[in-house]
C-alpha positions in Angstrom: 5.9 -7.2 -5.2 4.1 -3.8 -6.1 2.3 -5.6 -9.1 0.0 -2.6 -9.6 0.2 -0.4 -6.4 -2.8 1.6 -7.3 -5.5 -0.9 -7.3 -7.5 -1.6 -5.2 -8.4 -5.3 -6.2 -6.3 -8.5 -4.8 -4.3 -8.9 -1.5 -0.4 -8.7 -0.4 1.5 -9.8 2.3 2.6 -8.1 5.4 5.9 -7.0 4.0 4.8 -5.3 0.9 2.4 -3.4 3.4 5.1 -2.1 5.7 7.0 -1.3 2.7 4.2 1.0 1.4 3.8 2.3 5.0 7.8 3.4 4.6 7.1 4.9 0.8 3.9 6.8 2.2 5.9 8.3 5.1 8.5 9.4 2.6 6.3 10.7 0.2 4.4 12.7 2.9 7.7 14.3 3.6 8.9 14.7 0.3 5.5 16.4 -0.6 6.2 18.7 2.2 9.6 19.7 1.4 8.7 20.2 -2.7 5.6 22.1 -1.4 7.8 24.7 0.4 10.6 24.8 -2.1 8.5 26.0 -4.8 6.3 28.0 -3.0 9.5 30.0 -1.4 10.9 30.0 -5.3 7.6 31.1 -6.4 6.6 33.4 -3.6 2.7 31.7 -3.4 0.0 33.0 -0.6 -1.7 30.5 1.5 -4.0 29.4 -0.7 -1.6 28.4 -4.1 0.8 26.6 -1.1 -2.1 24.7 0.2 -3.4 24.0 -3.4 0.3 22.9 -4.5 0.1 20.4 -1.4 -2.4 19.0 -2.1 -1.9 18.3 -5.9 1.2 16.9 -4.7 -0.1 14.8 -2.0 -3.3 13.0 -3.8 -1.4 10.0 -5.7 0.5 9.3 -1.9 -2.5 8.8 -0.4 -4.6 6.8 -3.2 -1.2 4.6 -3.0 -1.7 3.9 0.7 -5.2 3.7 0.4 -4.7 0.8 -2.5 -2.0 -0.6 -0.5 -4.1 -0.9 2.6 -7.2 -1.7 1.1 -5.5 -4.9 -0.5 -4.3 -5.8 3.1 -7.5 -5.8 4.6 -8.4 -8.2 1.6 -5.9 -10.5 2.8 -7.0 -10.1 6.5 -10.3 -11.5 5.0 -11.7 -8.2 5.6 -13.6 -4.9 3.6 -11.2 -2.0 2.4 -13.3 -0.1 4.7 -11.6 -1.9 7.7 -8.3 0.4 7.4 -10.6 3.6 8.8 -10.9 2.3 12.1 -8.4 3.8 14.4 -4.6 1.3 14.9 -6.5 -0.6 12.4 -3.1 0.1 10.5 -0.9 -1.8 13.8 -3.3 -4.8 13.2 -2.8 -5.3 9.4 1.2 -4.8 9.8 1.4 -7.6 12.0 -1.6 -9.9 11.6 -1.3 -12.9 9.6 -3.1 -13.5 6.6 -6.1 -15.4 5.7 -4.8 -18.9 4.1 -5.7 -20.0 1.3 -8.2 -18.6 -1.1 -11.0 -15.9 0.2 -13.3 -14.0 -1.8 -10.6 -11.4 -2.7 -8.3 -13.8 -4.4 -5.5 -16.2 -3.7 -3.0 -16.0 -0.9 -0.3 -14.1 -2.1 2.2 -16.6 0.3 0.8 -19.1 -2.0 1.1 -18.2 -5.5 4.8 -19.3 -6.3 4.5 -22.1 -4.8 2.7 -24.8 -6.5 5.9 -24.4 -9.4 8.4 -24.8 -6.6 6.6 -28.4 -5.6 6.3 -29.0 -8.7 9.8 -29.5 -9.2 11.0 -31.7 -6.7 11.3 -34.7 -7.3 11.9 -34.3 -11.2 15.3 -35.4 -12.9 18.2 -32.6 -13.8 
């Protein structure tokens, strides 16, 4: 899980989706609360607080972006898909394509072939 978080190539499952949806939420908040804890300590106007939030808040959102982008690969679907509004409802609890698509393997599947593998075989 969170084998590189900030690309946008390959697909993951449902759970390491809602997970990133969890981290996002907290690193919203988190960027909110450092952004008025150093702009109180550092007595900023409007503009170096909104500039400081938004430095801070970039890398959350290309992280949810990757995140959501390599759902919509497992849905079978564009990156593009996760702009459509409650688009976000439909990839926390739609299940994935089976299988291989054109984005890559299932990600239920990977482990899998070793565990078959191994039945059957002597101790």
């Amino acid at each position: 899980m969170f084998k590189s978080p900030f690309s946008f190539e390959g697909r993951i499952r449902r759970t390491e989706y809602g997970l990133s949806v969890i981290l996002y939420i907290i690193g919203y908040i988190l960027v909110f609360f450092l952004t008025s804890l150093f702009a109180a300590s550092l007595s900023l106007d409007a503009t170096g607080v909104s500039l400081l939030f938004w430095v801070f808040l970039i890398p959350v959102i290309y992280f949810n972006l990757a995140q959501g982008a390599k759902r919509c690969h497992d849905l079978g679907n564009s990156g593009w898909y996760q702009i459509i509004p409650f688009y976000g409802l439909w990839m926390l609890f739609a299940e994935g394509q089976s299988g291989v698509n054109e984005y890559g393997q299932n990600p239920k599947e990977i482990n899998r072939y070793e565990e078959i593998s191994e039945i059957g075989k002597a101790s």
